[in-house]
C-alpha positions in Angstrom: 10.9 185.1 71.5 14.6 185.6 73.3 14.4 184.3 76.7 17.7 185.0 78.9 19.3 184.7 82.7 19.6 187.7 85.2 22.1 186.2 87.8 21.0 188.5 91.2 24.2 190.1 91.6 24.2 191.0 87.8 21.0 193.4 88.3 23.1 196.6 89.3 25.0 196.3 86.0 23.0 195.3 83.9 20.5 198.1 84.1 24.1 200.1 84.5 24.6 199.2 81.0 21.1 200.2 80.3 22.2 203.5 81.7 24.9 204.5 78.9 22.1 204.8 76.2 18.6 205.9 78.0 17.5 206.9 80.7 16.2 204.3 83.2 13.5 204.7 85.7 13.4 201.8 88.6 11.2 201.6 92.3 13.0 203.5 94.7 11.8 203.4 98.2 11.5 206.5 100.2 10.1 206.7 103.2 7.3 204.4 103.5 6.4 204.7 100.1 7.8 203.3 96.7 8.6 205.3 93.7 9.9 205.5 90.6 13.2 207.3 90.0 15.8 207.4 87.4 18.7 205.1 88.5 22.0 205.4 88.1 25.3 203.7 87.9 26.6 203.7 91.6 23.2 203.6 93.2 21.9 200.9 95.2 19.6 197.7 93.7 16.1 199.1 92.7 13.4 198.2 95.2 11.4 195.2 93.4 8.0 196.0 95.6 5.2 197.0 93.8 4.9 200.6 93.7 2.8 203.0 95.7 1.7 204.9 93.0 1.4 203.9 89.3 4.5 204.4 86.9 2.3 206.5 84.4 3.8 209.1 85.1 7.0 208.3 83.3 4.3 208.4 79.7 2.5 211.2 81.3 4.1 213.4 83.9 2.3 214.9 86.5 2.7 218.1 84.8 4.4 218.8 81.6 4.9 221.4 79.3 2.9 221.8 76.0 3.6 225.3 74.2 6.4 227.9 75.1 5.2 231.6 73.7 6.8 234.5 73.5 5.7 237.9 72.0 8.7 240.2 70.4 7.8 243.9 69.5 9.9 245.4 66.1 12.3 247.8 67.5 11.5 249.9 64.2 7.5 249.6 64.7 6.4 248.9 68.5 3.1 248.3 67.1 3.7 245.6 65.2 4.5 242.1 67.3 5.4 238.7 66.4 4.5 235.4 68.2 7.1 232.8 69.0 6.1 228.8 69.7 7.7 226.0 70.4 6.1 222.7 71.4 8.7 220.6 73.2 7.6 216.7 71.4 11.2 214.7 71.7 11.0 212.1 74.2 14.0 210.7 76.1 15.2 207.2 75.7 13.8 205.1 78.5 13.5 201.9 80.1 10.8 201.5 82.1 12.1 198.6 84.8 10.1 196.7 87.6 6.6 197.7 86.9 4.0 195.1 87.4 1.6 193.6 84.9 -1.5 195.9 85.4 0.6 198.6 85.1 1.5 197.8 81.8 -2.3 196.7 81.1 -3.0 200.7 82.0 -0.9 202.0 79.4 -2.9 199.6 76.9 -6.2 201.1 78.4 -4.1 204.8 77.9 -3.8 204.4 74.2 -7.6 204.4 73.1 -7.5 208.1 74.1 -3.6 209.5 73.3 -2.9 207.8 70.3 -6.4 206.5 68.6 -9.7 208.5 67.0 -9.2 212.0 64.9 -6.6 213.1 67.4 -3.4 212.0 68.5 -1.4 213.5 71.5 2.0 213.6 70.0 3.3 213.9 73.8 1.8 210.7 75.0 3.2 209.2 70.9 6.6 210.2 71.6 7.1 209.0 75.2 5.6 205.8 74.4 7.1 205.0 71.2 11.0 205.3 73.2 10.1 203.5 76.3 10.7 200.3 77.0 9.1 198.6 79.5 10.2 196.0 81.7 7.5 194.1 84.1 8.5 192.5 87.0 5.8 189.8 87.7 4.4 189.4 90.8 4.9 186.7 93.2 3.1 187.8 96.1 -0.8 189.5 94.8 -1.9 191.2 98.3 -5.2 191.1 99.2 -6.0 194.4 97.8 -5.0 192.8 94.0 -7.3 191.6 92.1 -6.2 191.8 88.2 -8.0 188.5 87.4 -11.0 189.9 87.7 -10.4 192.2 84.7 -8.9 190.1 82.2 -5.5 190.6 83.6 -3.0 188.4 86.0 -0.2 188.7 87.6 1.9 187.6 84.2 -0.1 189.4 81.6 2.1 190.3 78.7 -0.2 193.0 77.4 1.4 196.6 77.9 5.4 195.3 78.6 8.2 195.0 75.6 10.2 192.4 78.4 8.5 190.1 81.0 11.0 189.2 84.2 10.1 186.6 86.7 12.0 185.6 89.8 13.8 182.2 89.7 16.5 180.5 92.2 19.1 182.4 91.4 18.0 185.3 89.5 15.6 186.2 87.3 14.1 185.0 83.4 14.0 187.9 81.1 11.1 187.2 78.1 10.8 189.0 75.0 7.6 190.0 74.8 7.7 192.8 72.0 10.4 193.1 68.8 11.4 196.3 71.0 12.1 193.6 73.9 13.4 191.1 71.6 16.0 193.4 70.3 16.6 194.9 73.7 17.2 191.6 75.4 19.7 190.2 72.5 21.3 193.3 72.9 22.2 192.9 76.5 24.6 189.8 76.5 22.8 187.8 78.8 23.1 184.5 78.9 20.2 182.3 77.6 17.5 181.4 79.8 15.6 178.5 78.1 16.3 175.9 80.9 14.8 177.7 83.5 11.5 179.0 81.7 9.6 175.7 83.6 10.4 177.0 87.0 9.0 180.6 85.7 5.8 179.1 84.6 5.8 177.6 87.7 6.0 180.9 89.8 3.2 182.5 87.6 0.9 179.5 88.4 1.4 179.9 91.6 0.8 183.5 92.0 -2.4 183.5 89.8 -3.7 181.2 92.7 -3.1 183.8 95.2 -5.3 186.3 94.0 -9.0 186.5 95.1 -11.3 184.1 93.0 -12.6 186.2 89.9 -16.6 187.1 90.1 -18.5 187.3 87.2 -18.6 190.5 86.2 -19.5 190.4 83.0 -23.2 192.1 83.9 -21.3 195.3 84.7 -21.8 197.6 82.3 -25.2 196.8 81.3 -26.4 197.1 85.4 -24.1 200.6 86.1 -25.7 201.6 83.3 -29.5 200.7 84.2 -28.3 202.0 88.1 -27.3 205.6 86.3 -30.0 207.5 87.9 -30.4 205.5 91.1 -29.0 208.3 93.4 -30.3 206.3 96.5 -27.8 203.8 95.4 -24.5 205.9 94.8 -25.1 208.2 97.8 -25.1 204.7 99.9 -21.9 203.9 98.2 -20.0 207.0 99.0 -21.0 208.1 102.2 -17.9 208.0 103.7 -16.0 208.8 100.9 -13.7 212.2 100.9 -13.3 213.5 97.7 -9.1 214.0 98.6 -8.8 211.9 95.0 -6.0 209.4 96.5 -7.8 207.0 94.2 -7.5 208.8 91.0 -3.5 209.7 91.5 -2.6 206.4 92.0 -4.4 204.9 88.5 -2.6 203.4 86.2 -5.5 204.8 84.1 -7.1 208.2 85.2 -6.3 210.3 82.4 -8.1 213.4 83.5 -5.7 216.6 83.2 -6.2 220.8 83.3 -4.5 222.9 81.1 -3.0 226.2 82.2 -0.9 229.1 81.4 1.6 231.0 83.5 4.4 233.6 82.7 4.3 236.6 80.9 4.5 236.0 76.8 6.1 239.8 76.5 8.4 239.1 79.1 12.6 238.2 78.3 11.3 234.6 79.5 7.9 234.2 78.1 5.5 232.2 79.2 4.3 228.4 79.1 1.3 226.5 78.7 0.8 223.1 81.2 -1.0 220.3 81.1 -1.3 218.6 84.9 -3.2 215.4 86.2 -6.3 216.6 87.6 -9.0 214.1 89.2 -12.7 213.7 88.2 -13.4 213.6 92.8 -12.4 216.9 92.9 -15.9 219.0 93.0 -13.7 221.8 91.1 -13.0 219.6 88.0 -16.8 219.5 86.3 -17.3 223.8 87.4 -17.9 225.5 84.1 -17.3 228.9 83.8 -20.6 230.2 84.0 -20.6 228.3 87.5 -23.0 225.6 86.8 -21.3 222.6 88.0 -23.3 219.0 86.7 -21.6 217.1 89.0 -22.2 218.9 92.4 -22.5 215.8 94.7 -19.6 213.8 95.5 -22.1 210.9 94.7 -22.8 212.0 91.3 -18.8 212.1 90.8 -18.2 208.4 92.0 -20.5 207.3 89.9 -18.6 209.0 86.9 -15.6 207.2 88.1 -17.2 204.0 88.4 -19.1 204.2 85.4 -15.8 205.2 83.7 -14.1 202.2 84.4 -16.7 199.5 84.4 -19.2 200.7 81.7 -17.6 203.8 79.3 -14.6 202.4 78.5 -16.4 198.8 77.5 -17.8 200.9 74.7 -14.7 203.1 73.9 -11.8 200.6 74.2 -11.3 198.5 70.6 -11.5 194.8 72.6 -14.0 196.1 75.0 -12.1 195.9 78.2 -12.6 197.6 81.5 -10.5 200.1 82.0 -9.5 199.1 85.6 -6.8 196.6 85.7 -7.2 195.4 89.2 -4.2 196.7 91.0 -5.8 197.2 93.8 -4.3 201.0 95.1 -7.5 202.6 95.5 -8.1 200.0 97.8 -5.7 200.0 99.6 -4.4 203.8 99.5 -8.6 204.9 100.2 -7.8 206.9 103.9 -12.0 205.7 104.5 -11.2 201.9 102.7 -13.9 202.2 100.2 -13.2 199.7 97.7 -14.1 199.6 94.3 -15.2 196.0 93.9 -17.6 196.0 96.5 -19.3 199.0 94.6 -19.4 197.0 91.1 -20.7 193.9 92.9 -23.7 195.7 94.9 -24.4 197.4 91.2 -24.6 193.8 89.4 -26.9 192.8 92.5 -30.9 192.8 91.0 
């Protein structure tokens, strides 16, 4: 493990030397909101808040292109055609900086369905195999966190190459990967041993502020016994709006559509896309026959819930949930339903 010292005034260029080999994508805050952005040399210090939405998208963008077609007619014999493809699977450089611990956890919970089973999405491979990612740990866990209760905390190492906690002064970069290592002894920091103690410290502290961890360890046995109580998931989403604000936000939704557009005969061809769609939307479940199994809005949230708390406990290798607590479906919810109010009424007898 390589532990080194980030000075404040030495964050600009540092990640400008990051800069001159990948490609680095930072929180940037527009507006109201926080996003990530590539930075570059000459722009202001990346905004350390959490983010309002999840960094995901920098493994899996909100839309990305899969094939590129194009059909070519022989000049000599119009009726005989050829097909051109080209799948687009090189992945820039990266490094990933300032997300927080259960963003990182979500990309762990991301790899059981990209990169493990018969297939494996050599997209999502190629994207994660040349990013690095560097988690800023929180402080401050709002009242809308709660990554304890999920296996997680607000220092979990699972998911990051680099872990980098505030200090007086600066910040302690931690190797938490050979990726991270390498990356870190590359950088020409200074070493950062004698101040690990006060970084421990911080984590303590901020695993203290989140809200005490329930037992939920009932969950996916009592979704999974409530499956057909309809009385029950109606009650829970009453208010709820199907505008999926919940889903685009998760660092772990993976559900996407796949379309076409363009002409393949045409000089530019056409392209097939794959975009984040979300499991609320009563579109996403419509076959084409139009039979739709998943009609009521209640009958949806339960296929998110579900998902999260039950599925992926049987899916995932260590059996984890695939919610990692951080808490933006809570707080980005326009009608403030909250997820852990819905798992704890479904544990009740």
């Amino acid at each position: 493990m390589t532990t080194c010292f980030l000075a404040s005034d030495g964050l600009a260029s540092w990640l400008a030397k990051s800069a001159q080999t990948r490609r680095v994508l930072a929180p940037h805050k527009e507006g109201k909101a926080v996003l990530f952005r590539e930075w570059k040399e000459g722009d202001p210090a990346p905004e350390l808040a959490k983010s309002t939405i999840s960094p995901k998208g920098a493994i899996i963008p909100a839309c990305e292109t899969l094939v590129k077609y194009q059909i070519t007619k022989d000049p000599e014999n119009l009726s005989k055609r050829s097909l051109a493809l080209a799948a687009p699977t090189e992945a820039t450089p990266t490094v990933l900086f300032g997300c927080r611990s259960c963003d990182a956890r979500g990309l762990v919970a991301l790899d059981t369905p990209y990169l493990k089973g018969k297939f494996k999405d050599p997209y999502y491979a190629a994207r994660r195999e040349a990013t690095l990612i560097v988690t800023r740990t929180c402080d401050s866990p709002t009242h809308t966190c709660f990554c304890t209760w999920v296996g997680g905390g607000p220092a979990s190492p699972e998911g990051s190459d680099v872990l980098m906690t505030t200090v007086d002064g600066g910040y302690v970069l931690e190797s938490v990967t050979d990726k991270g290592e390498a990356f870190l002894k590359e950088s020409g920091l200074p070493d950062g041993a004698d101040k690990m103690d006060e970084a421990r410290k911080t984590r303590t502290e901020a695993a203290k502020k989140v809200p005490a961890r329930p037992d939920l360890s009932k969950a996916p046995e009592r979704l999974k016994a409530r499956f057909n109580d309809m009385a029950f998931w109606v009650a829970q989403t009453s208010k709820c709006l199907s505008c999926g604000a919940c889903t685009y936000m998760c660092p772990t939704c993976q559900c996407f559509n796949i379309s076409d557009e363009g002409d393949a005969s045409s000089e530019q061809g056409g392209r097939r896309l794959r975009s984040w769609d979300y499991c609320m939307s009563p579109m996403f479940t419509r076959e084409a026959s139009g039979h739709n199994p998943r009609m009521a809005k209640a009958q949806r949230m339960r296929n998110r819930v579900s998902h999260k708390y039950w599925y992926s406990t049987e899916t995932i290798e260590d059996g984890r949930f695939s919610c990692t607590g951080c808490g933006r479906c809570v707080a980005q919810c326009p009608v403030s339903l909250d997820i852990r109010e819905i798992v704890q009424k479904a544990i009740e007898e």
